[in-house]
matplotlib code that plots the C-alpha trace (Angstrom):
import matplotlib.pyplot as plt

x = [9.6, 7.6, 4.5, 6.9, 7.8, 4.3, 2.6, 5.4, 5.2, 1.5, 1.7, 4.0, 2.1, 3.2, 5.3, 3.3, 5.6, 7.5, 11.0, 10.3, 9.2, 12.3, 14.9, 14.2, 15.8, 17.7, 15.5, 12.3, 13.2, 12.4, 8.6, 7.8, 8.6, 6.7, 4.0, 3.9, 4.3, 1.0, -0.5, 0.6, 2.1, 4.3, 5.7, 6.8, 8.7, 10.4, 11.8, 13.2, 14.7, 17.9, 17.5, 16.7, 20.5, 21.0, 18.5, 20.3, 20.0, 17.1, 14.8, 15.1, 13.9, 11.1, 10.1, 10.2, 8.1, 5.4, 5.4, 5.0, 2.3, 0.6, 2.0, 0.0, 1.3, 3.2, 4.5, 5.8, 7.2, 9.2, 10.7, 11.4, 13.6, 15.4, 15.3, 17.2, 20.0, 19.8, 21.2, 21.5, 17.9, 16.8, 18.0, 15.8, 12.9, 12.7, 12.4, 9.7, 7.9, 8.2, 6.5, 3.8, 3.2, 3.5, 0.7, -1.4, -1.2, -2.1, -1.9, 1.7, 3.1, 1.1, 3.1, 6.7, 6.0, 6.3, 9.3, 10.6, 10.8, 13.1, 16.3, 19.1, 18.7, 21.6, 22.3, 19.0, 15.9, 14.0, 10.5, 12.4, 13.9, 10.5, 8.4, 9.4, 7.7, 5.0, 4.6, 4.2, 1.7, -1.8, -3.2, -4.4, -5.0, -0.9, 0.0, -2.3, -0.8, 2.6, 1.5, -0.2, 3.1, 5.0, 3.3, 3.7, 7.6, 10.0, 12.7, 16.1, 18.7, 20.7, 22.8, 21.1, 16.9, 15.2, 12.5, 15.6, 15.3, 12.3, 13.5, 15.8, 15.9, 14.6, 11.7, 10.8, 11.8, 9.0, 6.7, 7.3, 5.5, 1.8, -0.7, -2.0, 1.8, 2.7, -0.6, 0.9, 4.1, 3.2, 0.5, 4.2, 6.2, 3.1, 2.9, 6.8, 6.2, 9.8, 10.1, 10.6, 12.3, 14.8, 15.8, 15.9, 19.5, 17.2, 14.8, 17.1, 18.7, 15.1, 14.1, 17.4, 16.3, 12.7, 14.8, 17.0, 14.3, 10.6, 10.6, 7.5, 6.2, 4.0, 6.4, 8.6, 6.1, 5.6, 9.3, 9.4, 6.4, 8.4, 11.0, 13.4, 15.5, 14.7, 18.4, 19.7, 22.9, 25.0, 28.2, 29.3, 30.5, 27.1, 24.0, 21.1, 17.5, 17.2, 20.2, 19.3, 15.7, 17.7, 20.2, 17.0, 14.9, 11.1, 8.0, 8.1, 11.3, 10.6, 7.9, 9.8, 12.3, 9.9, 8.2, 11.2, 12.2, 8.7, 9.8, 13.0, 15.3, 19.0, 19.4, 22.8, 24.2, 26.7, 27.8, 30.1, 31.7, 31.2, 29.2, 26.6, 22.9, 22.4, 24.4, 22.4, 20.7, 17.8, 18.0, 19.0, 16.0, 13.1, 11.3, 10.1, 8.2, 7.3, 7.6, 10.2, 13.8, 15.7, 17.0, 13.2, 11.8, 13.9, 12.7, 9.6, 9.2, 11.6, 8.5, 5.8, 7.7, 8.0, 4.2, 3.3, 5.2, 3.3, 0.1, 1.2, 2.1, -1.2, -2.5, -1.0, -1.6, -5.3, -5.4, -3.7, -6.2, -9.2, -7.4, -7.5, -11.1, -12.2, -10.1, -11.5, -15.1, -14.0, -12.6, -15.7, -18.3, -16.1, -16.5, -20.1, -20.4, -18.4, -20.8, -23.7, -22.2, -21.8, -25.1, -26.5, -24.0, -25.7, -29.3, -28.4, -26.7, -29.6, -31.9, -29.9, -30.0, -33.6, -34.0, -31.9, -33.9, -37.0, -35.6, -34.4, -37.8, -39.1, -37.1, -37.9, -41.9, -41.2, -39.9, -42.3, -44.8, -43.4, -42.8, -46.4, -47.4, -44.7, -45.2, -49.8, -49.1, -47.3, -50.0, -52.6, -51.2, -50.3, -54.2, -55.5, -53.1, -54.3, -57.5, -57.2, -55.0, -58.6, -60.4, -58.3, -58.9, -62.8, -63.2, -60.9, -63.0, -65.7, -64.6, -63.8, -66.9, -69.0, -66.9, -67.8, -66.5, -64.5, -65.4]
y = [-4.6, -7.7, -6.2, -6.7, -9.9, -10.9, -8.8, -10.2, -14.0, -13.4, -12.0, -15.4, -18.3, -20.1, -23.6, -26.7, -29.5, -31.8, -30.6, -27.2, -27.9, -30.4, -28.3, -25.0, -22.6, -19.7, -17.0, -19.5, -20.3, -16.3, -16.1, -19.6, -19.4, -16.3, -18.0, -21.5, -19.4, -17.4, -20.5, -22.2, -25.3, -26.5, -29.2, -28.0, -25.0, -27.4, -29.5, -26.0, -25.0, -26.1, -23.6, -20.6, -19.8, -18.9, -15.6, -12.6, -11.6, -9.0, -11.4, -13.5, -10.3, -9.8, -13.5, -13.8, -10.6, -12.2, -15.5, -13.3, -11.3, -14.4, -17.2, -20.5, -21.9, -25.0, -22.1, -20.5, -23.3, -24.8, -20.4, -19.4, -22.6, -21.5, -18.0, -18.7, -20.5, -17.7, -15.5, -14.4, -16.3, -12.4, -10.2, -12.7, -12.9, -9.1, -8.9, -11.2, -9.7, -5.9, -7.1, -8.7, -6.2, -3.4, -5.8, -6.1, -10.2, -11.2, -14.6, -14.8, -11.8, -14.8, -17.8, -15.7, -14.3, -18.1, -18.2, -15.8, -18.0, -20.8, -17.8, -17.3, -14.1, -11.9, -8.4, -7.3, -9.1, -10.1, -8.5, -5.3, -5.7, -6.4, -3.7, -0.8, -2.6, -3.1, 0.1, 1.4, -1.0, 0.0, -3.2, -3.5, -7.2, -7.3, -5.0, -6.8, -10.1, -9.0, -7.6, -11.4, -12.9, -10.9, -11.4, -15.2, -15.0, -15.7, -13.0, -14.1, -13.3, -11.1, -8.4, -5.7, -5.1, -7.2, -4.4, -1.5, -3.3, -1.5, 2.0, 2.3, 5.3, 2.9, 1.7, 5.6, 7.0, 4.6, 5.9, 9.1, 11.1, 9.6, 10.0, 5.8, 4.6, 6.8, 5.5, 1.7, 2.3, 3.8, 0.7, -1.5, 0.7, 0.5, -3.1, -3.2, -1.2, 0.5, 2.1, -1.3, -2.9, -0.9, 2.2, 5.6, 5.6, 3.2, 5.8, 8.5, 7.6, 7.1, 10.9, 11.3, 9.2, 10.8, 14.2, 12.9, 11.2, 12.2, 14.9, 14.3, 15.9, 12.7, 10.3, 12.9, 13.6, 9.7, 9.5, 12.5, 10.9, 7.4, 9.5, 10.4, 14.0, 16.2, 17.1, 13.0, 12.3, 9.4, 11.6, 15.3, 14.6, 13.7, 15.9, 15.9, 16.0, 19.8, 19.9, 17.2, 19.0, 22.0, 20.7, 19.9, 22.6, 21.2, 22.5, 19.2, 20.0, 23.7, 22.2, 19.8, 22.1, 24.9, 21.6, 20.4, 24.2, 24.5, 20.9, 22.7, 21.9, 24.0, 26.2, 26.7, 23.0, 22.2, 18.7, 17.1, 19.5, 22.8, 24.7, 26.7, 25.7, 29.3, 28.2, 25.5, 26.2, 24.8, 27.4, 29.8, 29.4, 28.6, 31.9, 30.7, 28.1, 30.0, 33.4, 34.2, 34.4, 31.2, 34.7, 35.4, 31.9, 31.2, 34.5, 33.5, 30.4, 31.7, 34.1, 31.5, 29.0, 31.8, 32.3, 28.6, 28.5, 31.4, 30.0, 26.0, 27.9, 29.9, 26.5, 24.9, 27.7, 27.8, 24.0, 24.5, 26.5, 24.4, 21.6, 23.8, 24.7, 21.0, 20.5, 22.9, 21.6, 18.1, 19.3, 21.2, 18.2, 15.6, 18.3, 18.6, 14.3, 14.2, 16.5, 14.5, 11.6, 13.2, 14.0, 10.3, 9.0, 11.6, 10.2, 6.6, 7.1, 8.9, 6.9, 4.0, 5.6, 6.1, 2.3, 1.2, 3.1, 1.8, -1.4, -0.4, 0.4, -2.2, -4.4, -2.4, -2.6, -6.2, -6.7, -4.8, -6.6, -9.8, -8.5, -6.8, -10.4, -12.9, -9.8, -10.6, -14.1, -13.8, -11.6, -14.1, -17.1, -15.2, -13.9, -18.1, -18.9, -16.5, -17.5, -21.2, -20.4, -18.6, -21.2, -23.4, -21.3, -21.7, -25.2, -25.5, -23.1, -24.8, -28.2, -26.6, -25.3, -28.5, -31.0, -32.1, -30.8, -33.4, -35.2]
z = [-41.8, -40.6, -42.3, -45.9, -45.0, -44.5, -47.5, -49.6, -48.7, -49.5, -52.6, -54.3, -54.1, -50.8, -51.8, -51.5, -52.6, -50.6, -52.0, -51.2, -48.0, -47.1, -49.1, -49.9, -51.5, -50.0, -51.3, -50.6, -47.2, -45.6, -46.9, -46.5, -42.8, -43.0, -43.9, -41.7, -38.8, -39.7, -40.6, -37.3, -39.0, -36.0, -37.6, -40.4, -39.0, -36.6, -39.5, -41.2, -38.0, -39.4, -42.3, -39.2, -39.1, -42.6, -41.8, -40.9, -37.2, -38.4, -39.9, -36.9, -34.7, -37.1, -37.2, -33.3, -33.0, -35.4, -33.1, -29.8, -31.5, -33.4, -32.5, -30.8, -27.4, -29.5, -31.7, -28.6, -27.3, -30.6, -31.2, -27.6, -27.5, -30.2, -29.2, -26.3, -28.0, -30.6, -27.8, -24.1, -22.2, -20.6, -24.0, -25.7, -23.7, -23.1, -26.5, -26.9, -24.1, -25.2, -28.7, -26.3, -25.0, -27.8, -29.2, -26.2, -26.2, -23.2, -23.9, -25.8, -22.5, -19.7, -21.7, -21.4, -17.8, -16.6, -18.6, -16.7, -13.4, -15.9, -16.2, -14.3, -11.9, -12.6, -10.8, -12.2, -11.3, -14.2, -13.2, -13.1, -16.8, -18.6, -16.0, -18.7, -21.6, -19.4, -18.5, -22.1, -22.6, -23.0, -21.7, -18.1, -18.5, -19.0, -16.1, -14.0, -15.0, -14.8, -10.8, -10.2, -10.7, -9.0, -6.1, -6.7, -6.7, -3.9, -3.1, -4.3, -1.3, -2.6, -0.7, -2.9, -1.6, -4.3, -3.9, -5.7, -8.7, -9.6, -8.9, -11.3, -14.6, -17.4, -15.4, -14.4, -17.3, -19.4, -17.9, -20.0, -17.5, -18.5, -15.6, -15.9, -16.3, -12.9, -11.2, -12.4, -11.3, -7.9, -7.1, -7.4, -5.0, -2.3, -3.0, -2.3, 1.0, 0.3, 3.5, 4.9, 2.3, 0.5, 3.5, 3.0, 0.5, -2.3, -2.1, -2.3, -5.1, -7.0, -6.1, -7.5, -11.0, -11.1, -11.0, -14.2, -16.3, -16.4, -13.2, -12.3, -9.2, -8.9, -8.4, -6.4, -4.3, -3.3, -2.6, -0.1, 1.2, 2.0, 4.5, 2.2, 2.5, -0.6, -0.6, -0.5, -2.2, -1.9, -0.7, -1.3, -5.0, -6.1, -7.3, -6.0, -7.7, -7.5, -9.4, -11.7, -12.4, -13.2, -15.8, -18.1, -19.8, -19.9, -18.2, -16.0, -15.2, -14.1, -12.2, -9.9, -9.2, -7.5, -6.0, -4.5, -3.2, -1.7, 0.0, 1.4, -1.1, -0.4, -3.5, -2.5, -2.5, -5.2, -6.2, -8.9, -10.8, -8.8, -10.8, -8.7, -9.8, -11.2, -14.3, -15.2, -18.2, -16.6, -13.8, -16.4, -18.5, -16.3, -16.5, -20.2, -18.2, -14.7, -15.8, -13.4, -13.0, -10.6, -8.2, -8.1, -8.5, -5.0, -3.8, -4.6, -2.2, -0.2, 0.7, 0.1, 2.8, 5.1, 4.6, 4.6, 8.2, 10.1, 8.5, 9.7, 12.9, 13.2, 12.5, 15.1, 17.7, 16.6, 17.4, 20.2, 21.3, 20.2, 22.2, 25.5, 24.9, 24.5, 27.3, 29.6, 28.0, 28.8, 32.9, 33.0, 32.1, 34.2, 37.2, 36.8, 36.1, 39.3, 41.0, 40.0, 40.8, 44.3, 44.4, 43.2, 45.9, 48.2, 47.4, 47.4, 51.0, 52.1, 50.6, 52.8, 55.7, 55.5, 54.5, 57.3, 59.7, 58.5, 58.8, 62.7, 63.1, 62.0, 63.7, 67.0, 66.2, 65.8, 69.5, 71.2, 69.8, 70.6, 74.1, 74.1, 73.3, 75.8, 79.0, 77.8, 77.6, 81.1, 82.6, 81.3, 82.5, 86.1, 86.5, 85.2, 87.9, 90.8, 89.4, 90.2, 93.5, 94.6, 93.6, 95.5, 98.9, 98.4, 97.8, 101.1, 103.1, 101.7, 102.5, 106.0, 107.0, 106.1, 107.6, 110.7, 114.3, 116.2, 119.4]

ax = plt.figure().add_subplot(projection="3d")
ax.plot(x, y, z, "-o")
ax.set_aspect("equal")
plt.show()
């Protein structure tokens, strides 16, 4: 309808003179808005502001979805003002935002994602009410935007997880089961770290949502991933995904519910209003997608669990087994590293002792030589001592015998 407006304001010549522009008609007032908007005449729109209310409340969509596609940042500015007077601040900006984003302008979906941190944070966090439109949007530059600001915001304290707010069945449900939406939507619940965040009943109760919207295995799978029990209800009275998956009649929805019985998923629990699971006309009609019956579809992985068990526990006895042989492997090099340690230890001692009795004999050689040497130096000096005593005796016999006699 926007495209008319447009086309049709284009096709009448656009009004130039100053009474038409202070005072237009009724009938005038439509495509010349039209048109100053596309031209990105500020001014002038601002002084026919007054006229705006005049427009029925459809125009007024179609003439804010033209400014969030089109408009300039002073455009923005003077229509998202009167966009939120027009109406409720997050009905109004959601608006704007989802024709953003159908549009892929970046610019126009960076201006209104700042806007966003201006409005009141009601039960529902505002990041969570414009993630569907982002979802369906084919821009990465958008998604990647909207993920930048996120990151930037401060948690609200609220008794509700601010990280549940983006588990709920309109944000799952736009993904309309489409691989790069799933892979978008999954990058936000890492980022969230849910585990952490929200607790097991949060994440419950999105398996529970996946189950009732797109059933995919994808985002399933995640969930069961995070912890959660694949047959979580809130209390008795409730359903829980398997019987969600098989109230619908959709491939995906055949798929998810032999996905969610090969996770262990209790045919046999009933919730709400007591019908057994068998009478769904999901259950009913899934062998037009698997090509079984539900009695032989729960047969079925009935006998492939039972299978998947002795193969996890052949498995785990053959690793078992692998662990005792590395084990014994192990015992077996750390005995023969203790026995050559031994034998080093052996070698070094030995070669020890044999160092300590060279040393001892060294030591002894070292004595006796300077033993040999005191007991030569002794005999020496006792011979250079007889020596002089004899030399001693003969000069006194000497002395003696030429000496005269006495009177």
């Amino acid at each position: 309808m926007r495209d008319d407006h447009f086309n049709r304001s284009h096709q009448s010549k656009v009004v130039t003179t100053a009474s038409a522009m202070t005072d237009p008609d009724d009938d005038e007032i439509q495509p010349l808005l039209f048109d100053l908007i596309a031209a990105d005449k500020v001014e002038s729109v601002r002084g026919l502001l007054a006229q705006f209310e005049k427009l029925s409340s459809e125009v007024k969509d179609e003439i804010f979805n033209l400014v969030a596609s089109s408009g300039s940042p002073e455009m923005l500015d003077l229509i998202f003002e009167k966009r939120l007077k027009d109406g409720p601040a997050m009905t109004s900006t959601k608006k704007m935002i989802g024709w953003a984003c159908k549009t892929s302008n970046l610019r126009t979906f960076g201006y209104l994602i700042h806007k966003l941190d201006l409005l009141p944070v009601g039960p529902h966090h505002p990041f969570a009410l414009v993630l569907p439109e982002v979802l369906r949007s084919d821009s990465d530059e958008i998604k990647e935007e909207w993920m930048n600001n996120l990151d930037l915001r401060e948690k609200p304290k609220n008794k509700v997880p601010f990280e549940s707010n983006f588990l709920g069945q309109k944000i799952i449900n736009a993904t309309e089961s489409q691989p790069y939406r799933e892979d978008f939507l999954l990058s936000v619940w890492k980022r969230l770290d849910l585990p952490q965040s929200c607790g097991k009943a949060y994440i419950g109760d999105a398996l529970v949502n996946v189950a009732s919207t797109t059933c995919s295995v994808t985002l399933a799978s995640f969930l069961l991933e995070q912890g959660v029990s694949v047959d979580y209800r809130r209390s008795a009275g409730y359903p829980t995904a398997l019987r969600h998956a098989a109230r619908k009649t959709s491939l995906e929805a055949a798929e998810l519910m032999k996905f969610l019985l090969m996770k262990g998923a209790n045919p046999d629990i009933i919730g709400g209003d007591k019908i057994s699971r068998f009478s769904e006309k999901g259950a009913k009609g899934i062998s037009k997608w698997l090509g079984m019956s539900w009695d032989e579809l729960v047969a079925h992985v009935h006998e492939e669990r039972q299978e998947q068990e002795r193969q996890e526990k052949k498995r785990q006895e053959e690793e078992r087994q692998k662990l005792e042989r590395e084990a014994e492997k192990r015992r077996k090099e750390l005995h023969s590293l203790q026995l050559y340690i031994e034998r080093l230890e052996k070698k070094r001692q030995e070669e020890e002792r044999q160092k300590l009795e060279r040393e001892a004999d060294e030591r002894r050689e070292q004595r006796w030589q300077e033993w040999e040497s005191l007991v030569g130096k002794s005999l020496r000096e006792n011979r250079r001592r007889e020596q002089q005593l004899l030399r001693d005796d003969d000069i006194l016999d000497f002395e003696s015998s030429v000496s005269p006699s006495p009177l």
